[in-house]
Each structure stands twice: as structure tokens, then as C-alpha cells.
N, C-alpha and C positions, 0 to 999 in steps of 0.2 A: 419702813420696817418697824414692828411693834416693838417695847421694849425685854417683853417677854421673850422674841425670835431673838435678838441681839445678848441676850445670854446666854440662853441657848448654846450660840453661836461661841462665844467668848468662853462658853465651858468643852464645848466641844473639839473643836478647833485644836487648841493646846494639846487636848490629851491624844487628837490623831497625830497631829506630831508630834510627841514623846511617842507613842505605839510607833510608827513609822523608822523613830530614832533606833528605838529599842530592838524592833527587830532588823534593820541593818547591821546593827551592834551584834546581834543572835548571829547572824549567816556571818560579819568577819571572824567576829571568834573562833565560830564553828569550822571555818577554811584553816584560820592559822592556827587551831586544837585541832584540825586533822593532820597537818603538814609535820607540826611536830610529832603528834605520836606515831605518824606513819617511820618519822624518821627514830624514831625510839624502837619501835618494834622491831624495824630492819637492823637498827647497828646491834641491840640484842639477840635478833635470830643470826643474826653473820657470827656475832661475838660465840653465840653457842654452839655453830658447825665450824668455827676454828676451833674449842676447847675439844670438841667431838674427834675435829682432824689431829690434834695430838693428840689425843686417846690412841687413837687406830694407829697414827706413825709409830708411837712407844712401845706398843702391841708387838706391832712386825718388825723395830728392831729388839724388841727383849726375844723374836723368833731365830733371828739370821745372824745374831749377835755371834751365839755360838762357832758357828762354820764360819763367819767370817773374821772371828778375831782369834784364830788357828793359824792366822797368816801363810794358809796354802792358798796360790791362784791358778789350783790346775782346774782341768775343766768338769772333773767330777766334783769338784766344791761349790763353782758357780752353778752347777746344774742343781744341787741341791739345795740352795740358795734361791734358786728360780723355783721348783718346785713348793718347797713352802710358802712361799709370796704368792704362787697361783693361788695356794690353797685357802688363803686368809679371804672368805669371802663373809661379808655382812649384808644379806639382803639383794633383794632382784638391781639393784643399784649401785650397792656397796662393792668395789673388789680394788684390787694394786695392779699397778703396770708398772714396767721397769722399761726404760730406756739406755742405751749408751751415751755420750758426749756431745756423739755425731749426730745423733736425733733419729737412729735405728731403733724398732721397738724390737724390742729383745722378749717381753711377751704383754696377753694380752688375752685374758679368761673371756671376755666378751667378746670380742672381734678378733679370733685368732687369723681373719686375715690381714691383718695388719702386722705380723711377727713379720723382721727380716727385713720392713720398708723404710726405708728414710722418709720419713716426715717432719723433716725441719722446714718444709715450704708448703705445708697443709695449714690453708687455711682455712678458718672457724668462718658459721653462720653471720659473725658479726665485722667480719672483714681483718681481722685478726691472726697471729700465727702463735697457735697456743703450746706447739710443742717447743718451736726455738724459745718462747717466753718461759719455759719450766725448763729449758735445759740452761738458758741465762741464769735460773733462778738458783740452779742446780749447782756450776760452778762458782754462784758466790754464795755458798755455804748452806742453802735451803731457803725454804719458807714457802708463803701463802702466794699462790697465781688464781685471779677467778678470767674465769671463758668462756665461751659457746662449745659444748660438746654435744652427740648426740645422748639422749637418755636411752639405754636398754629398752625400759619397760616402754617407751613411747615411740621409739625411731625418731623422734619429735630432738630437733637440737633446745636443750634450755642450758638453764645459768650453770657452772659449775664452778666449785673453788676446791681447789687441789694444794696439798701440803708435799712439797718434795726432800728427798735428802739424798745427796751422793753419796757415791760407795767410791772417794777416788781412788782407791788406790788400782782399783779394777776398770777404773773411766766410765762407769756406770752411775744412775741415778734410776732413784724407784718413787713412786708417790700415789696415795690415792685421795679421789676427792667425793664431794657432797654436792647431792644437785638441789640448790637453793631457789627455783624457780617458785615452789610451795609458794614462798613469800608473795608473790604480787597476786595471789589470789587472796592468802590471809588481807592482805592490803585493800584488796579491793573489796572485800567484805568487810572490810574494816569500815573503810568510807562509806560502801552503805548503810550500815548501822548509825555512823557518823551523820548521814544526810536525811536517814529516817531520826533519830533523834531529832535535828535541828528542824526539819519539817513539823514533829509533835511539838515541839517549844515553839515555834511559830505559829501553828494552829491555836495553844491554849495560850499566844497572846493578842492572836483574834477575836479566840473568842472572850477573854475576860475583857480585849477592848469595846466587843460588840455590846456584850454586858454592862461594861459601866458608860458606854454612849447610851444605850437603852434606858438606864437608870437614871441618867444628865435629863434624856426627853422626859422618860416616866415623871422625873420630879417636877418639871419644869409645869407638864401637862396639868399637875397635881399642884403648882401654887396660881397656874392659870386658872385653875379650876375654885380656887379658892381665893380666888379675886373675883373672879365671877360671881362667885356665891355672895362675896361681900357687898358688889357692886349692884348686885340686883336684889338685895338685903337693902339697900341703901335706899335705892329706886322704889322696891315695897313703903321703906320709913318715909321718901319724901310723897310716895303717893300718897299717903294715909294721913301724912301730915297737910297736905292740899285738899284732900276734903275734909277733911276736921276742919280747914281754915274754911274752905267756904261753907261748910255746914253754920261753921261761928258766924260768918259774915251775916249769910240767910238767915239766921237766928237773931241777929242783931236789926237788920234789917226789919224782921217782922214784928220785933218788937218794937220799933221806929213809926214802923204803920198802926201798928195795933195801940200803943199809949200816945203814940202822937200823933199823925193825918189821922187815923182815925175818931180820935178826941177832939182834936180843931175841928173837922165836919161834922160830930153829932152838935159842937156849940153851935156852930152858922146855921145849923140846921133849927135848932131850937130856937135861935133869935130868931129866926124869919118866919118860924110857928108862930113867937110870940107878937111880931109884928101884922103877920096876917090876920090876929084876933081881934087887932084893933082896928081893924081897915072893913068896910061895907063890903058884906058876898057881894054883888053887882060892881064892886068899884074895879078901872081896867089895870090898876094896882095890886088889888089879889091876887086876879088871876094868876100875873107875871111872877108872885110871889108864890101862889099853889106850883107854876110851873118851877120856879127854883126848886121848892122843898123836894118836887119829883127826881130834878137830876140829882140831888144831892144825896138822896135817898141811893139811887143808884152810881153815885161814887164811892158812898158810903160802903156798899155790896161789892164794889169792885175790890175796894182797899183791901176790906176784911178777907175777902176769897183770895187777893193778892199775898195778903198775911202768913192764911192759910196753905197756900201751896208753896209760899218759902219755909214755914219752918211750922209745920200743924203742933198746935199744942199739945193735943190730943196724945202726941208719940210720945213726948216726956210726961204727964201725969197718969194719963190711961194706960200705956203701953201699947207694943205692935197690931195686936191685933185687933185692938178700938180702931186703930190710924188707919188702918188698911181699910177695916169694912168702913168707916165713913170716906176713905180717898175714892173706895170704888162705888160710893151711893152718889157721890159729887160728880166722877167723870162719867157715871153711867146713869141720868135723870130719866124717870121715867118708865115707860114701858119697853125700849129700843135704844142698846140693847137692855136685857134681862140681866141682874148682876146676881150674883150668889155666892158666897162666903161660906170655907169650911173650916175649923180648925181641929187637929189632932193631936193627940200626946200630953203631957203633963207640962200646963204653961208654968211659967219662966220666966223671970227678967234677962233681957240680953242686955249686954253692953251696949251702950248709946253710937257705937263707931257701928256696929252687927245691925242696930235696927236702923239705921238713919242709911244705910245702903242697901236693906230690905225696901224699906221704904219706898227710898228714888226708884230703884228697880222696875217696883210694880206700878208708881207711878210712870216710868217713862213707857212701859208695857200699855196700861190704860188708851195714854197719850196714844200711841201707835193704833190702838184698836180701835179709838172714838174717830184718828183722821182717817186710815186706809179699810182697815179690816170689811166694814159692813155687817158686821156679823148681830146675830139674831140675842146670844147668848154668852155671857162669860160668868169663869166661873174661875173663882182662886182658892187655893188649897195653903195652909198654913200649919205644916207638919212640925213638931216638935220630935225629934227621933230619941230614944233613949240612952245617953251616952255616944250619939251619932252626929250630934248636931243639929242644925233645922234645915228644911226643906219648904222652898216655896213654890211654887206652881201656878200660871195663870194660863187657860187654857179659853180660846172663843172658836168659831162654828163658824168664821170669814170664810174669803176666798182663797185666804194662804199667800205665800210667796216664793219665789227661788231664793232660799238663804244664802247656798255657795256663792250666786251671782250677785247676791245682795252686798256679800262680804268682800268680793275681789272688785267691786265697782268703789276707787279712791272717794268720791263724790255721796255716795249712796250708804244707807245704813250705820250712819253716825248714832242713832241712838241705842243700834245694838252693840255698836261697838264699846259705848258707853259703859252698857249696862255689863259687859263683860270684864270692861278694861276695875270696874268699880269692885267687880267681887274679887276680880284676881288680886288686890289691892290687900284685901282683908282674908286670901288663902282660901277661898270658894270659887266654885267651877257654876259655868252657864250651861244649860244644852238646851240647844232650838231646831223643833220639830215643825217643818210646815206642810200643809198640803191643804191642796183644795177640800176645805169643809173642817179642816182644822186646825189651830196653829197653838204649839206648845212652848211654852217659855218656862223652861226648870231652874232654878236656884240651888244651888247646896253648898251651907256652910258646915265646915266639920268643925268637930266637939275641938279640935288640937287649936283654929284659931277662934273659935270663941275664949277659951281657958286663956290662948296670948293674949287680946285684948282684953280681957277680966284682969292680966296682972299688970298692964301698961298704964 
């Protein structure tokens, strides 16, 4: 694993578990922030339908108060007693019922068939016995009973809490109550808004986690990329620095040959002129001495051409395009092939890094054309572009080749590889054209790395 993935990883990692943390932390809160205000909301709606229930009680006795504190118990007092309590009605829900001691309903504006029945053994949807529980409630002085009754407007039995108060001196008990069932729907909307909340706070810590994991790779991608760049900034420096050196080497080198082997063999050369002068033409001593001076003549040609093609002089006093037309009168003697030389644009001195990989280029192009090509004609083109950089071009009238298969064969096509690996060195592009009857070899250095090398 690179060291780049391993950060990565190291930065990653942590923050899915903080996110991971964070939103288990989101969803308990969110359960124990629903629980309690679920439980806030109810003990305030109970707290406001008991405030409500003694509204309504104080109501009906500031009504009955009158007739019953006349302290008559005939039956035309309770009857009018009972009729006003019919009459106190609030709502398709709201009304009073009055009971006896015994758990007779004495009346009962909703269900007037329940006047006259004992229902002290009636019991509620919830398995409850909600009249004996209000007539208990009754004899020890009043208060709040909640139970399962049916709802008017529903037939539906729901929650109900009922406020009673006796009338003892009569053995009666009256009460009316509040159907509280509202509540678990408010509840339950309650929780969904609770569960959609906690759902949005979980999505937007999705997604600011997705975000800053995005942003962890993004950057990561982004200092890969700029190690990259360094490393093959690097790879450019040491390649240019490797042919600078062996440019230096060859240079050196031919200056080795050229002030030195080749100055020791024009001296042995010239001694053994001078020693042939004093020897008889007929003597079998000449001869052997004319045959020296011959090879030595042709070491001599070897050396200097050897010179020549490590480091031409020609490139540093004349410039590029002296070197080139004398490289291409040298690899191309004669009448076959035919060589020809063009130049274009407004010459120039280049940097010695720009022509000394011109150079090799089209020498190693020469080379390729004099062993395989065959060809009738070659012809180099030496463009000077304006503000473009230069362009070189060597183009022959061979039989051509398959380049793709030139290039994917590991063994084969070392010296285009050469010649490409050389420009990309110094920020210049190759493109090779081949076919039968013709084969193009292009060069292009742009003005951006000539100007680099001009400040290096």
C-alpha cells in the first residue's frame, strides 16, 4: 500500500467514525427529545382538560347552587336541578350526567337509554368499571376519574377524564368530562415531525460527511498529483542532465581523438614519410613503409570521422544547420541516396541542450535510413517557426515500416525510441509517418522549452 493510500486511509477512517458516532448520538437524542416532549405535551394537554374540567364544574354548580342551597328535597327541586344540568351542554361531546350513590343514572343528554340503569358493574372498553370508579370518587369528596367511554360524535370508545362532585345530602353525584384521545394523534405527529427532523439532520450529516471524504480524496488526489508532477519534473532534470553528461563525455572524448590519437598518427605518419625518402623506390623496405603510411592514412580517417560523429565541431562554431547539412553529405555519399537540405524561417542560435538533440535525432534517422530504408531520396526540412519554436523533418522514399509493431516489439525500434525518449527530455514531441514509398520522421520543439533552456 502506497504512502499516499495510507493517508488517505488515516484521514478517512477517523472521520467515518466520528460521522458514524455522531449520528448515533443524532437518533438517541432524538428518541430521548421525543419521549420527553411526548411526555410534556401530554401532562400539559391533561393539565389544560382538568383546568377546563373545573371551568365546566364551577359553571354548573354556580347553576344548581341556587335550588339546591334552598335546602328543599322535594321532587320538584331535584327535577329542576336535573333539568338545568341537562341543559349545560358545550359541544357535540361536551354535556353532564348525574348519577346516584347506587350507580343509577339519574340522567343522561346522550344516551338517554341509560336513565334509571344501575351501572355500577358496566364495564369500559379497557376492562375497567368506570361508573363504580366515579361514584368511589364521588363519596370521597370529588375529583378527576380518566376511562374508556364511548365518544358521541364517533360510537368509537376513546380516553375520557371526568370531574365529579356529590350533591350528598340528596345521595347524588353529577360530573362531566373531556375526551382526551386528540392527544395520541397530536403524539403521533408529533414523533413524525420528530423522526422527519432527525432523518434531515442525518441526511445533512451524510452528506457534509460525503463532502469532506470527497474533499480528504480530492486533496489527497491533488498532492498525488503534485508529486507526480515533481517526480517527473525530476525524471525530466535527471534526463537532461544525462545527456548533458554524455554530450560532455562525447565532447570530451572527441576532443581526445582530435588533439590527441589523432596528432600521434599524423606524427608516425610523417616519420615514416620521412623515413621512406631516405630508403631506394625498389628497396622491399619502402614498400612495407608505403604500405604503413596507407593504413595510417586510413586510421587517421577513421579517428577524425570517429571525432566527428561524437561531438562535430561544426554544431558549436557553425551552428545547426551547418551540422546537419554536413551530417547528411557524410551518411548520404554520393549519388544513392540523393540528400537534400532545406531551411526555413529566421535563423537563430538555439541552446546547445535544443541543437545537440536536433542533432542526434537526425543523425540517428540518417543511421536508420543508410542501414534498412533503401531509399532513392532523402530530404530534411529545418523549420525555424516564429515565436513556435523549430521544427525538423527528415523524410526518404524507402519501403517504410510498421511503426505500432515497431514500437510494441520490447527488442525492436531502440532507436526510435531513442530518439523520442530524447525530445520528450527537452519538452518536444516526435510523430512517425511510415508507408510504403515513404517514411516521415517530425521533430517539434516549442518556443516554451527552448526559452526553459535559454534560462537554465
Amino acid at each position: 500500500m502506497r504512502l499516499r493510500t495510507k493517508i488517505i486511509l488515516l484521514a478517512v477512517l477517523p472521520l467515518l467514525g466520528a460521522t458514524l458516532l455522531i449520528a448515533f448520538a443524532v437518533v438517541r437524542q432524538e428518541r430521548e427529545l421525543g419521549r420527553r416532549q411526548s411526555e410534556v405535551v401530554r401532562s400539559a394537554y391533561m393539565s389544560t382538560a382538568q383546568n377546563e374540567l373545573r371551568h365546566y364544574m364551577a359553571l354548573a354548580l354556580s347553576t344548581i347552587s341556587p335550588l339546591y342551597n334552598t335546602q328543599r328535597d322535594d321532587d320538584e327541586i331535584k327535577q329542576q336541578v336535573l333539568q338545568r344540568l341537562a341543559a349545560l351542554d358545550y359541544g357535540a361531546d361536551g354535556y353532564f350526567f348525574l348519577y346516584d350513590l347506587n350507580g343509577v343514572n339519574l340522567m343522561h343528554p346522550r344516551q338517554p337509554e341509560l336513565v334509571g340503569r344501575n351501572l355500577m358493574n358496566l364495564r369500559g372498553a379497557d376492562g375497567q368499571f368506570p361508573i363504580r370508579q366515579m361514584t368511589e370518587r364521588a363519596r370521597a369528596g370529588g375529583g378527576f376519574v380518566t376511562y374508556m367511554w364511548n365518544k358521541p360524535s364517533t360510537q368509537v370508545p376513546a380516553l375520557k377524564i371526568a370531574y365529579v362532585t356529590p350533591l350528598a345530602r340528596w345521595n347524588w353525584w353529577f360530573g362531566t368530562g373531556v375526551y382526551v384521545d386528540d392527544i395520541d394523534s397530536v403524539l403521533v405527529q408529533l414523533e413524525r415531525d420528530m423522526s422527519a427532523n432527525a432523518a434531515a439532520t442525518l441526511r445533512l450529516i451524510a452528506g457534509a460527511s460525503v463532502l469532506a471524504i470527497a474533499l480528504v480524496v480530492v486533496c489527497g488526489l491533488y498532492i498525488g498529483l503534485l508529486e507526480l508532477r515533481s517526480a517527473d519534473a525530476q525524471l525530466t532534470l535527471l534526463a537532461r542532465q544525462v545527456v548533458s553528461s554524455q554530450e560532455d563525455e562525447r565532447a570530451h572524448l572527441s576532443r581526445e581523438l582530435h588533439d590527441g590519437t589523432s596528432q600521434t598518427l599524423v606524427s608516425v605518419k610523417l616519420l615514416v614519410e620521412a623515413a621512406l625518402e631516405r630508403l631506394s623506390p625498389d628497396a622491399a623496405e619502402g614498400r612495407t613503409l608505403r604500405r604503413a603510411v596507407d593504413r595510417l592514412e586510413q586510421a587517421l580517417a577513421e579517428v577524425r570521422g570517429m571525432s566527428h560523429r561524437l561531438r562535430p565541431e561544426m554544431l558549436d562554431t557553425l551552428g545547426l544547420p551547418a551540422a546537419l547539412e554536413q551530417l547528411g553529405l557524410e551518411m548520404c555519399p554520393g549519388d544513392e541516396p540523393v540528400f537534400q537540405m532545406r531551411v526555413e524561417g529566421g535563423l537563430r542560435e538555439l541552446p546547445d541542450g535544443i541543437k545537440t538533440v536536433l542533432f542526434r535525432v537526425t543523425q540517428e534517422a540518417l543511421t536508420n535510413i543508410r542501414k534498412h530504408a533503401r531509399a532513392s531520396h532523402v530530404r530534411l526540412d529545418l523549420e525555424f517557426l516564429d515565436g513556435d519554436g523549430v521544427r525538423l523533418a527528415i523524410e526518404d522514399d524507402g519501403h517504410g515500416f510498421d511503426a505500432e509493431d515497431l514500437f510494441a516489439h520490447p527488442r525492436r525500434g531502440i532507436g526510435l525510441r531513442n530518439m523520442r525518449e530524447r525530445l520528450a527530455a527537452i519538452g518536444g514531441t516526435l510523430e512517425l509517418v511510415s508507408r510504403s514509398g515513404r517514411t516521415a520522421v517530425r521533430a517539434l520543439v516549442p518556443e516554451s522549452a527552448i526559452r526553459r533552456f535559454a534560462k537554465s
